[in-house]
C-alpha positions as CSV (number, residue, x, y, z in Angstrom):
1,X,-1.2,-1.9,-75.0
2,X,1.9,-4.0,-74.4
3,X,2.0,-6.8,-71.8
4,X,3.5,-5.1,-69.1
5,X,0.9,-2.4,-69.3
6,X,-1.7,-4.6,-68.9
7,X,0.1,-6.3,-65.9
8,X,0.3,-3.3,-64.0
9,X,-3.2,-2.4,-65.0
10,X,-3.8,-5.5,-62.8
11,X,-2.3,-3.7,-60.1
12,X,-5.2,-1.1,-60.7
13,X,-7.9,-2.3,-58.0
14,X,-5.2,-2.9,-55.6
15,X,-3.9,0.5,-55.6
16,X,-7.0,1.8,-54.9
17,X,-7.8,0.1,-52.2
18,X,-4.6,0.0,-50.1
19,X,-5.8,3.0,-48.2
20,X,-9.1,0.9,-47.3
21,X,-6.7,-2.0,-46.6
22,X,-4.3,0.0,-44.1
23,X,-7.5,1.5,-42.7
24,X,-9.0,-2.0,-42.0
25,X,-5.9,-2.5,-40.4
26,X,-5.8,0.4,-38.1
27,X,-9.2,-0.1,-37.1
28,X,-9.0,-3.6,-35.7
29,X,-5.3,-2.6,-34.2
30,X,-7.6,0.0,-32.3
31,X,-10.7,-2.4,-31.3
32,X,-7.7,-5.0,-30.1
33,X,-5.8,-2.6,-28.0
34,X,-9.4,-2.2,-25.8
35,X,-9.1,-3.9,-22.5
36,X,-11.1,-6.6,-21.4
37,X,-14.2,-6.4,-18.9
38,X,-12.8,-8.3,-15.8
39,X,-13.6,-8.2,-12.1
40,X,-10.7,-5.9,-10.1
41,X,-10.4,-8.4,-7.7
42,X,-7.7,-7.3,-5.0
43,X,-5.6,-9.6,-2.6
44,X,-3.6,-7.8,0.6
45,X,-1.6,-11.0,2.5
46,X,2.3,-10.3,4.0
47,X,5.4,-11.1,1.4
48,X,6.7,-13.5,4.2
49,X,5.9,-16.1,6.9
50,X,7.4,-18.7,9.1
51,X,6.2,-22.0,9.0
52,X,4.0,-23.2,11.6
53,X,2.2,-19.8,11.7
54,X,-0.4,-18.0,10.2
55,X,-0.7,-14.9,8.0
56,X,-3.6,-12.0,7.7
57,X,-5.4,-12.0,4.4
58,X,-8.0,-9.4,3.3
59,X,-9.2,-9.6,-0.6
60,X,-11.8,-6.9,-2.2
61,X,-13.3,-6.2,-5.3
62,X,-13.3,-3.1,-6.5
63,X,-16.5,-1.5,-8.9
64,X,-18.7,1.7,-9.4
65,X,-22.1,1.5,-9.4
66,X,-24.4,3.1,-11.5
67,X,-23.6,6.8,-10.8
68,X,-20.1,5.8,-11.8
69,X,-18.3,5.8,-8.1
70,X,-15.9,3.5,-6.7
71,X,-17.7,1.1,-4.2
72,X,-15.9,-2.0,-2.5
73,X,-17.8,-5.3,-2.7
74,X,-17.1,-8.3,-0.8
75,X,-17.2,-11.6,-3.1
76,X,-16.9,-14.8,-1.7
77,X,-13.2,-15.6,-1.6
78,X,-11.1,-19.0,-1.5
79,X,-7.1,-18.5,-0.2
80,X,-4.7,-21.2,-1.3
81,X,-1.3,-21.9,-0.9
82,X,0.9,-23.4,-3.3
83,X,3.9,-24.9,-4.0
84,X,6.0,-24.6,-7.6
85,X,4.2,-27.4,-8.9
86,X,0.7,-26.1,-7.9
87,X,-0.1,-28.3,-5.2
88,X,-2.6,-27.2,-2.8
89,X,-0.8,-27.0,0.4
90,X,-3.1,-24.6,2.6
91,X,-6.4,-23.7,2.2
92,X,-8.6,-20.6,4.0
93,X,-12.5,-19.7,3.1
94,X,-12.3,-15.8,4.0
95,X,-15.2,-14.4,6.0
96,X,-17.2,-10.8,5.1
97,X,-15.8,-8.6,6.8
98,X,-17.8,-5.9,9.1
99,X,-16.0,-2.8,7.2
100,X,-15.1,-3.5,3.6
101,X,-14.3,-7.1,1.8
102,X,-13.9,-10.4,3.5
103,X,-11.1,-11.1,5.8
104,X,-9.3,-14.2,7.5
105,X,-6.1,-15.9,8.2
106,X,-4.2,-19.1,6.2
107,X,-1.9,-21.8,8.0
108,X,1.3,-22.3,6.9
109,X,2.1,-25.9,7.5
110,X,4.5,-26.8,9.6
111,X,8.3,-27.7,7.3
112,X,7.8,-25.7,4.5
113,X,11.0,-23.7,3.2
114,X,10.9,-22.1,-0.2
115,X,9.2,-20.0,-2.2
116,X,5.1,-20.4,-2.5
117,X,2.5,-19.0,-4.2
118,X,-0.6,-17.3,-2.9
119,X,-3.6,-17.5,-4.5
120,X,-7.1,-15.7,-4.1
121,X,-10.2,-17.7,-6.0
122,X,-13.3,-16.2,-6.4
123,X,-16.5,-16.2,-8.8
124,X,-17.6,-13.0,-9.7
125,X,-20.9,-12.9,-12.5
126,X,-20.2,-16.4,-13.5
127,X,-16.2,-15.7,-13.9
128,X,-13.7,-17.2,-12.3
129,X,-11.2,-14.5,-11.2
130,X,-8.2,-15.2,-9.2
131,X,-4.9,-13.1,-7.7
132,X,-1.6,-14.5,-7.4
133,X,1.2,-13.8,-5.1
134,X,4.7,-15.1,-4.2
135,X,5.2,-15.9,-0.6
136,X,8.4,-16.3,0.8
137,X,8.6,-18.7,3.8
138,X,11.9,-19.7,5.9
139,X,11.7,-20.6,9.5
140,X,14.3,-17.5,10.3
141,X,12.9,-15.1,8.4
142,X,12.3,-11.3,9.4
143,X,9.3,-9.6,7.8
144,X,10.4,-6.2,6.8
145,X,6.7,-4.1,6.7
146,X,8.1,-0.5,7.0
147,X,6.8,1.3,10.0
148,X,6.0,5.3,9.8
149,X,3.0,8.0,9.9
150,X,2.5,10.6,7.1
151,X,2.9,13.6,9.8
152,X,4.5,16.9,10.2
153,X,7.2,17.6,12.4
154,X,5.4,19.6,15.1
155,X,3.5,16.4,14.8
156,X,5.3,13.7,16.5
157,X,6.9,13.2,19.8
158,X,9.4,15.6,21.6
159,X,11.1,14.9,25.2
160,X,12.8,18.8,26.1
161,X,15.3,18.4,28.2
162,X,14.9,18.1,32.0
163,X,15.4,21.1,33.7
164,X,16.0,21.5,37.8
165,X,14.6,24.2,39.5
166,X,16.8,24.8,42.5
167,X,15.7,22.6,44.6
168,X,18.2,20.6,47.2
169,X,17.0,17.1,45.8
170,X,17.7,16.0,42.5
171,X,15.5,14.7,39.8
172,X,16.4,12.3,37.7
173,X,13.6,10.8,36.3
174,X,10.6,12.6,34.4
175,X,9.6,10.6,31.8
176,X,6.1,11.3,30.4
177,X,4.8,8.9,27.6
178,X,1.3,9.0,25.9
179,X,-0.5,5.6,26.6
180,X,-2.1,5.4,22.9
181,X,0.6,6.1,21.3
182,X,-0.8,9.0,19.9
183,X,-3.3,11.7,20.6
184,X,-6.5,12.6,18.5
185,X,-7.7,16.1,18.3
186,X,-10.3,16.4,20.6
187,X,-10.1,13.1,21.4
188,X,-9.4,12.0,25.4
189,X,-5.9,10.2,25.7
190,X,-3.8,9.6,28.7
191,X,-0.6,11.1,29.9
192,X,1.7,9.0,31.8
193,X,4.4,10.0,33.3
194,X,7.3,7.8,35.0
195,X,8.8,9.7,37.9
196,X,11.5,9.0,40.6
197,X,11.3,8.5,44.3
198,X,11.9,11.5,44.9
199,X,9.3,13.2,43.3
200,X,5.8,13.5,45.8
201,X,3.7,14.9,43.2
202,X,3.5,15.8,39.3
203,X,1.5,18.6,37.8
204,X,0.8,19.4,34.1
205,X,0.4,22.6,32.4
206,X,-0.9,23.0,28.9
207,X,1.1,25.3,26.6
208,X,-0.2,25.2,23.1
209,X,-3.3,23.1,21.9
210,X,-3.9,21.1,25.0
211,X,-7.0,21.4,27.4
212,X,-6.3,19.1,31.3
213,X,-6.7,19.6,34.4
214,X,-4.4,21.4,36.3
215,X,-4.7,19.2,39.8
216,X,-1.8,17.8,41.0
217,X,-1.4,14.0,40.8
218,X,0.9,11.7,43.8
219,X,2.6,8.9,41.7
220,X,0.9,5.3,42.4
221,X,3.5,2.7,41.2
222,X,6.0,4.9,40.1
223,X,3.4,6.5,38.0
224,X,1.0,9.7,37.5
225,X,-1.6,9.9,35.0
226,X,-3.3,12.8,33.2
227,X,-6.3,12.7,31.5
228,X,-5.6,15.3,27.9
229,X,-7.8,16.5,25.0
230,X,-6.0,18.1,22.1
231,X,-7.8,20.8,20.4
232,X,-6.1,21.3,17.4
233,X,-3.1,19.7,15.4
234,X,-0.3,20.1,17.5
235,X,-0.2,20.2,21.3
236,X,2.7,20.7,23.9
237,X,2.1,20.8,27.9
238,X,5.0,21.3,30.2
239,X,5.5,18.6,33.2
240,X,6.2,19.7,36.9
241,X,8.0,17.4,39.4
242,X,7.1,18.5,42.8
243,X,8.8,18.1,46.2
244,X,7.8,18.7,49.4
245,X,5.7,21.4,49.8
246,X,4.2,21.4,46.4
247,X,7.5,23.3,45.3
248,X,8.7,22.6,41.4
249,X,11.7,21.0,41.9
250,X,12.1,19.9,37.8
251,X,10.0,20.5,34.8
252,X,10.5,19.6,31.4
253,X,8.3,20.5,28.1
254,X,7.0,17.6,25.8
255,X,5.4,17.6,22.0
256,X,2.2,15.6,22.2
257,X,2.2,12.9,19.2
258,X,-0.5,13.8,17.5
259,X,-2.5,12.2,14.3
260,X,-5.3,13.7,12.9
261,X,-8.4,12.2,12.2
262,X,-7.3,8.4,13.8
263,X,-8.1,6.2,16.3
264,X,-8.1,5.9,19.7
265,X,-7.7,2.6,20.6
266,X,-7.2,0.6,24.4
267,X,-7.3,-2.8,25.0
268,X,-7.1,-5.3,28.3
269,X,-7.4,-8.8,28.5
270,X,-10.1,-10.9,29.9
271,X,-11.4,-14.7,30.4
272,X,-9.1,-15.7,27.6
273,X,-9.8,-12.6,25.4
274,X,-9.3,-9.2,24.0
275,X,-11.3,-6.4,25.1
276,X,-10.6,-3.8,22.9
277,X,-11.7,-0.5,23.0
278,X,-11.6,2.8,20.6
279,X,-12.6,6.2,19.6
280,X,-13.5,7.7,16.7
281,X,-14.8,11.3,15.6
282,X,-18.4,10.6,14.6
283,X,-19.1,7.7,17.3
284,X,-18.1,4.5,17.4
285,X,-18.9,2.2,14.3
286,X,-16.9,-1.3,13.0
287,X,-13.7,-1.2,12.8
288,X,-10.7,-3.4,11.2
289,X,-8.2,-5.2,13.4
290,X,-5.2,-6.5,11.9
291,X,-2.7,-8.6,14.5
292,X,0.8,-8.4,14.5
293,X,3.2,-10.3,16.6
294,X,6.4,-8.2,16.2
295,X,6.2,-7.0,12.4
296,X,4.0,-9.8,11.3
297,X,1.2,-10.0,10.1
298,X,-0.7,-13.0,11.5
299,X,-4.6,-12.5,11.9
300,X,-7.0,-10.1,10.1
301,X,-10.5,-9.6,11.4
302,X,-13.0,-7.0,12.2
303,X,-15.0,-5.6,15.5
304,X,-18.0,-4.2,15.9
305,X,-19.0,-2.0,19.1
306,X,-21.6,-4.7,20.5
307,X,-19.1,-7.4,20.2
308,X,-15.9,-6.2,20.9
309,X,-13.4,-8.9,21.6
310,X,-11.5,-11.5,20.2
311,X,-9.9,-14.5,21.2
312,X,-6.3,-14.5,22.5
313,X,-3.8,-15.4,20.0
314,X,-1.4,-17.3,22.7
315,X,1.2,-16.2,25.2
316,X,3.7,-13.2,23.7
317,X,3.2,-9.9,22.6
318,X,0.6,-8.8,20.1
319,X,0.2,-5.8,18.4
320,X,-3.2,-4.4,17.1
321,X,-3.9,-1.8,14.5
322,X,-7.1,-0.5,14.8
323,X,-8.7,1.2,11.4
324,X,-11.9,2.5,10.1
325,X,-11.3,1.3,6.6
326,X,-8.7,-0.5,3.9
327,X,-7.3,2.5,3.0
328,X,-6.5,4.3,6.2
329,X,-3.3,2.6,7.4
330,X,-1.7,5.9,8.5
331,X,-4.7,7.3,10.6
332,X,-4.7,3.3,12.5
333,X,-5.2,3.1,16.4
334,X,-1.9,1.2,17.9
335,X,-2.6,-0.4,20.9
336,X,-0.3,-3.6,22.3
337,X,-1.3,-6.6,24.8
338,X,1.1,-8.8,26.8
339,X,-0.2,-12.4,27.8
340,X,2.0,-13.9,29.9
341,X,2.7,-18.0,29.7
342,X,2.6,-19.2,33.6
343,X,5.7,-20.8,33.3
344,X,7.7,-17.5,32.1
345,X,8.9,-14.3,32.6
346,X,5.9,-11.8,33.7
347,X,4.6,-9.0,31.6
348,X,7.1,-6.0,32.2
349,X,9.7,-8.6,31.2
350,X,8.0,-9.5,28.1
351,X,6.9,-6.1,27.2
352,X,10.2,-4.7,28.0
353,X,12.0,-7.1,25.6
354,X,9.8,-6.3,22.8
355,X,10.4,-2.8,23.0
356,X,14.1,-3.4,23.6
357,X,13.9,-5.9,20.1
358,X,13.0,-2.6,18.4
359,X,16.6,-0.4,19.4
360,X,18.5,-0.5,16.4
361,X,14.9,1.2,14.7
362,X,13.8,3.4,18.0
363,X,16.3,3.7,20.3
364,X,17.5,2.1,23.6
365,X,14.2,2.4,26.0
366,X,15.3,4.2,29.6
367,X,12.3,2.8,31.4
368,X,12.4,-0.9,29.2
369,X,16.4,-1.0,30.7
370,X,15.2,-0.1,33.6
371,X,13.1,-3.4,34.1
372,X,15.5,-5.5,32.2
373,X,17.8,-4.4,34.8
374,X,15.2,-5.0,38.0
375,X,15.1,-1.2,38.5
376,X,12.1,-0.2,37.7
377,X,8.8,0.8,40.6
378,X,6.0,-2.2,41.0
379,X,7.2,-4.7,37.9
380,X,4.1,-6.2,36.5
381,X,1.9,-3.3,36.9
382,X,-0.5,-1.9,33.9
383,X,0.5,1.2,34.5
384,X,4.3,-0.1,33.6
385,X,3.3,-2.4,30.8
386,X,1.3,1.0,29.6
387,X,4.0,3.7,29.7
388,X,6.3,0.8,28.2
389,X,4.5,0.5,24.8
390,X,3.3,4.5,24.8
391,X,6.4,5.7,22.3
392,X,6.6,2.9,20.4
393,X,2.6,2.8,19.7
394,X,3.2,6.1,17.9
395,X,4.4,4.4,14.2
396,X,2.2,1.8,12.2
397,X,2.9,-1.0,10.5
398,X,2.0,-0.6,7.3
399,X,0.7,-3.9,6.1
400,X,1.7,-3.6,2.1
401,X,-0.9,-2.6,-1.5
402,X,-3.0,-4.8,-2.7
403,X,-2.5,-7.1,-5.7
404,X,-5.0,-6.8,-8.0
405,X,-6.1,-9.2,-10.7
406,X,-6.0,-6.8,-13.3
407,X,-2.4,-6.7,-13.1
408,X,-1.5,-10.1,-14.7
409,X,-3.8,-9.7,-17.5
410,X,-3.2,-6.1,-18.1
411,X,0.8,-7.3,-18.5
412,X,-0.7,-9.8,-20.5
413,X,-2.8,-7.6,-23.1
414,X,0.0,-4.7,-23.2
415,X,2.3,-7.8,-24.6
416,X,-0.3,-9.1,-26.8
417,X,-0.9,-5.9,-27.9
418,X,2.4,-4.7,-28.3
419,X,2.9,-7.3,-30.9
420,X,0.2,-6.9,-32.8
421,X,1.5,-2.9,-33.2
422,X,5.0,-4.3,-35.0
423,X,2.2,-6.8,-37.1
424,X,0.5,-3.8,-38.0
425,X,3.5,-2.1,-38.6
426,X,4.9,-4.1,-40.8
427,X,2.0,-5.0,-42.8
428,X,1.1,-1.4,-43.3
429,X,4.7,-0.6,-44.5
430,X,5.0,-3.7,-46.7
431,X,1.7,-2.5,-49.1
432,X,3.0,1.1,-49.1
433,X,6.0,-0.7,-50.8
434,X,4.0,-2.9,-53.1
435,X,2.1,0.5,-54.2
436,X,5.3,2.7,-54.5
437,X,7.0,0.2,-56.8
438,X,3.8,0.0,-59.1
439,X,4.0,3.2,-59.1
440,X,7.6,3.8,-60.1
441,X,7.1,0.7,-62.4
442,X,4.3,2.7,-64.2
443,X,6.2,6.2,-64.2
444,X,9.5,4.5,-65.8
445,X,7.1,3.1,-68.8
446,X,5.3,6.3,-69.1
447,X,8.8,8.0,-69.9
448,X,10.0,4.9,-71.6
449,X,6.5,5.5,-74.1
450,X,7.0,9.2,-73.9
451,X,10.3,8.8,-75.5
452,X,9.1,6.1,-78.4
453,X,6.4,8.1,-79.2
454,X,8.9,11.1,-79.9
455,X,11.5,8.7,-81.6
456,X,8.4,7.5,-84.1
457,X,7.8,11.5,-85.0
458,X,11.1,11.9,-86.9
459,X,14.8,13.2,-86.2
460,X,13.5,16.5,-87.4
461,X,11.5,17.0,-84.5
462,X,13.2,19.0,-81.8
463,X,13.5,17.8,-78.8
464,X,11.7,19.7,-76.6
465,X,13.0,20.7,-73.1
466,X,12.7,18.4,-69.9
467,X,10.5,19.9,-67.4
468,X,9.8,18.5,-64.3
469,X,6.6,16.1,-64.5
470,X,3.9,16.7,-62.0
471,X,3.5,12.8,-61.7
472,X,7.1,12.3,-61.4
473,X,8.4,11.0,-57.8
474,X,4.7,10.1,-56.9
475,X,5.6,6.6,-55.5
476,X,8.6,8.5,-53.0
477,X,5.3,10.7,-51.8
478,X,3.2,7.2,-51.0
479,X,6.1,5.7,-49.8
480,X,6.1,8.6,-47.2
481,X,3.1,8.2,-46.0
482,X,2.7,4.5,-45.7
483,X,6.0,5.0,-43.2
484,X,4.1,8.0,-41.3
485,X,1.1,5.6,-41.1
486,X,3.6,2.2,-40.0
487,X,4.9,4.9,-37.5
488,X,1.3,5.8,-36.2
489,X,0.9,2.0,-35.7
490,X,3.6,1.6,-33.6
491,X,2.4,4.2,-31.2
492,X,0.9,3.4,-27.4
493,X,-0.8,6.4,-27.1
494,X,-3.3,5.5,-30.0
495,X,-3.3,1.7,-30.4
C-alpha cells in the first residue's frame, strides 16, 4: 500500500461518521431554536404625555392553568420612568385591580422634554421580568389614540332630515341625541331631544327594534326626555314636534346608535367625586374605568358596585370609559363629566368647547354653537351638558395593545438563533466537502491503480472497453446531499 493510500485510509473513521457529526449538529440546532420558559408579562400605558401630568398604566400576566386555558394573573408590579441614561425619574407601585391585573397611574415630572423609557418590573417565580416602552413627552404634544367602534352601518347614528307637516309655524330645531352615547339591546337609555320654542310638546314613535312609551313629553329647559329599550341590534323611532293642539307640526326619523353587548354607563358629580353608574347584561359586577381628559390617557382604576366613586381629577372635562374587562375596548360605556373651576366659564361653556375641539374629527356641533354663541335654552343645565356629549359618547378611545415581555427576548432568540442556522450551515456544508474530496481523492487513485495494474500485464493485453464505474461520481452524489442538508439548516420552519 503506498503512502497516500494509507493517508486516505486515515480518512476512514471520519467518513463514517460525518453523517453522525451533521446529525449531532442538527440535533442541537433543533434543541437551541426551543424558546425559553418566561413569564408573559404585559404592559398597556399611552405612547405620549405632557409633563406635569399623569398617565394610565395597567400591566397583566398572562398563563394557563392546568387544563391548558388562558387565565390573567395579577403579579405585583413596579412602573418606572426613565431617561436615556436609565435614571429613575418616576416611580408608581400599581394596585390589583378589581377585574383583571393591577392598575394605577405614574407622574411625569414637571420639565421633562424628550424621549423616555417606560418600564414595568415585576417578580414572577423567583424571576425578575420586566417590559419596556418608549414614551414620548413634549409639553405641546397631541396624543393620537384613534377613536371608532367595530359596528355595522345600520349600527350607528342617523339624523333623517326634518320634515314640516303643514303647519303655520315653523320648526327649526328637532334635535334628538342619545344621552349614553349609545344604546344596549335591551338595555334602558335615554332619548333627548333639543327642540325650539315653538314646539309645546314632543312625542316618539318606535319604528323598528325600539319599545317606549308613546306619552307625549312638554320640553323643560329646552329639552324632552324619553325613556327607550332596544330589543334587538338595530333600532329607529321617528320624533314628533307638536304645536298647539297636540297637532304634528315636524317629525323627523333617527337611527339609534347601538352596541351590542356594552355598557351602559351615567355618571354625576358629588362632595368632590364621581358617582358613576352602569349597566350590564348579567347584573352589575366590577368594572374598569380608564380616564381621559381629551384623548389622554391619564388615570386607570377600577369600580365595584358597593363602592362606586372616585375622586375628581380637577376642574375640566373628563372622559370615562367604562369596561368589563382588558380586552373589551369596543363594547366600553362612554360617559363624560364637566367640573367647573369657580373662577371660569360654567359647564355648557366648558362642555361645549370640548365638543367643539373635536370638529375637524366629528363635525361642527349645532347645539355646542349654539351655546358658544349664547343661544342656546337654560345654559348650565344637565339636561344641556347631557344632550351636548350624547353624539360624541358614541366612539371609544381605544387606549393602544399591550407590550409584552416576550417580545424583546423573542427578537432576541430569533437573532440568536438565526445565526446559529448560517453556523450550522456552514459547518454542515464544509464536512460534506472534506468527505467529497476524500472521496474523489480515493476514486482518482483507484483509476490511477486500475491503469498500473493493466500496464504491469503486458502490451499484449487488450485494452478492454471503458464502462461507466458504479463508484464513479460518488463524491458529486455526497456533495449533494450535504448542500440539501446545509439547506435544511438554514430553514425557519424546522430549526
Amino acid at each position: 500500500m503506498s503512502t497516500k493510500e494509507q493517508q486516505f485510509g486515515a480518512f476512514a473513521w471520519a467518513v463514517r461518521l460525518s453523517p453522525l457529526v451533521v446529525a449531532a449538529i442538527l440535533a442541537a440546532l433543533w434543541m437551541a431554536g426551543t424558546p425559553p420558559v418566561m413569564p408573559d408579562l404585559r404592559l398597556n400605558a399611552p405612547l405620549v404625555a405632557r409633563p406635569g401630568t399623569t398617565i394610565g398604566v395597567r400591566a397583566w400576566q398572562v398563563d394557563q392553568d392546568s387544563d391548558g386555558y388562558t387565565v390573567i394573573l395579577a403579579p405585583a408590579v413596579a412602573v418606572e420612568l426613565r431617561n436615556a441614561a436609565g435614571m429613575v425619574l418616576a416611580k408608581a407601585d400599581l394596585v390589583q385591580s378589581l377585574v383583571q391585573g393591577v392598575e394605577g397611574h405614574l407622574p411625569v415630572p414637571s420639565g421633562l422634554d424628550g424621549v423616555l423609557s417606560l418600564v414595568a418590573l415585576a417578580e414572577i417565580d423567583g424571576r425578575s421580568v420586566s417590559v419596556e416602552r418608549v414614551l414620548y413627552v413634549r409639553k405641546s404634544i397631541e396624543s393620537r389614540l384613534p377613536k371608532g367602534r367595530a359596528v355595522n352601518a345600520f349600527q350607528r347614528y342617523e339624523l333623517g332630515p326634518l320634515r314640516a307637516m303643514g303647519s303655520r309655524r315653523s320648526v327649526e330645531v328637532l334635535d334628538p341625541r342619545v344621552e349614553e352615547g349609545a344604546c344596549v339591546p335591551e338595555l334602558r337609555c335615554w332619548l333627548s331631544v333639543w327642540a325650539g320654542a315653538e314646539v309645546t310638546a314632543v312625542r316618539v314613535r318606535p319604528l323598528a327594534g325600539v319599545r317606549t312609551d308613546a306619552r307625549v313629553v312638554e320640553p323643560s329647559n329646552g329639552f324632552a326626555r324619553f325613556p327607550l329599550v332596544v330589543a334587538g341590534s338595530e333600532g329607529r323611532v321617528e320624533v314628533e314636534a307638536l304645536g298647539p293642539g297636540v297637532v304634528v307640526a315636524a317629525s323627523r326619523e333617527v337611527r339609534l346608535p347601538v352596541v351590542p353587548g356594552g355598557i351602559v354607563a351615567r355618571a354625576s358629580v358629588m362632595d368632590g367625586k364621581i358617582a358613576l353608574e352602569w349597566e350590564q347584561l348579567g347584573g352589575r359586577g366590577p368594572v374598569l374605568v380608564d380616564v381621559f381628559e381629551r384623548r389622554r390617557w391619564i388615570h386607570a382604576l377600577s369600580l365595584s358596585p358597593d363602592a362606586p366613586q372616585v375622586r375628581v381629577p380637577g376642574p375640566g372635562v373628563w372622559r370615562l370609559q367604562v369596561r368589563s374587562d382588558l380586552f373589551s375596548d369596543n363594547t366600553a360605556g362612554v360617559v363624560h363629566v364637566v367640573v367647573p373651576d369657580p373662577d371660569g366659564p360654567g359647564p355648557a361653556q366648558l362642555a361645549a368647547t370640548a365638543v367643539l375641539a373635536e370638529a375637524a374629527r366629528e363635525g361642527l356641533d349645532p347645539l355646542a354653537m349654539a351655546v358658544i354663541a349664547g343661544e342656546a335654552p337654560r345654559p348650565d343645565t344637565a339636561d344641556l351638558v347631557r344632550a351636548l356629549f350624547a353624539v360624541p359618547s358614541f366612539d371609544v378611545v381605544a387606549v393602544g395593545t399591550a407590550t409584552s415581555a416576550r417580545l424583546g427576548a423573542d427578537e432576541a432568540l430569533d437573532g440568536e438563533q438565526e445565526l446559529r442556522r448560517w453556523q450550522a450551515a456552514a459547518a454542515i456544508l464544509l464536512i460534506g466537502l472534506m468527505v467529497s474530496m476524500v472521496l474523489l481523492r480515493v476514486e482518482l487513485l483507484a483509476q490511477a491503480r486500475a491503469r498500473q495494474l493493466l500496464d504491469e500485464l503486458g502490451e499484449e493485453t487488450a485494452t478492454p472497453r471503458r464502462t461507466a464505474s458504479p463508484g464513479r461520481g460518488l463524491w458529486a452524489f455526497v456533495l449533494l446531499v450535504f448542500a440539501l442538508l446545509a439547506m435544511l439548516a438554514l430553514s425557519k420552519r424546522w430549526f
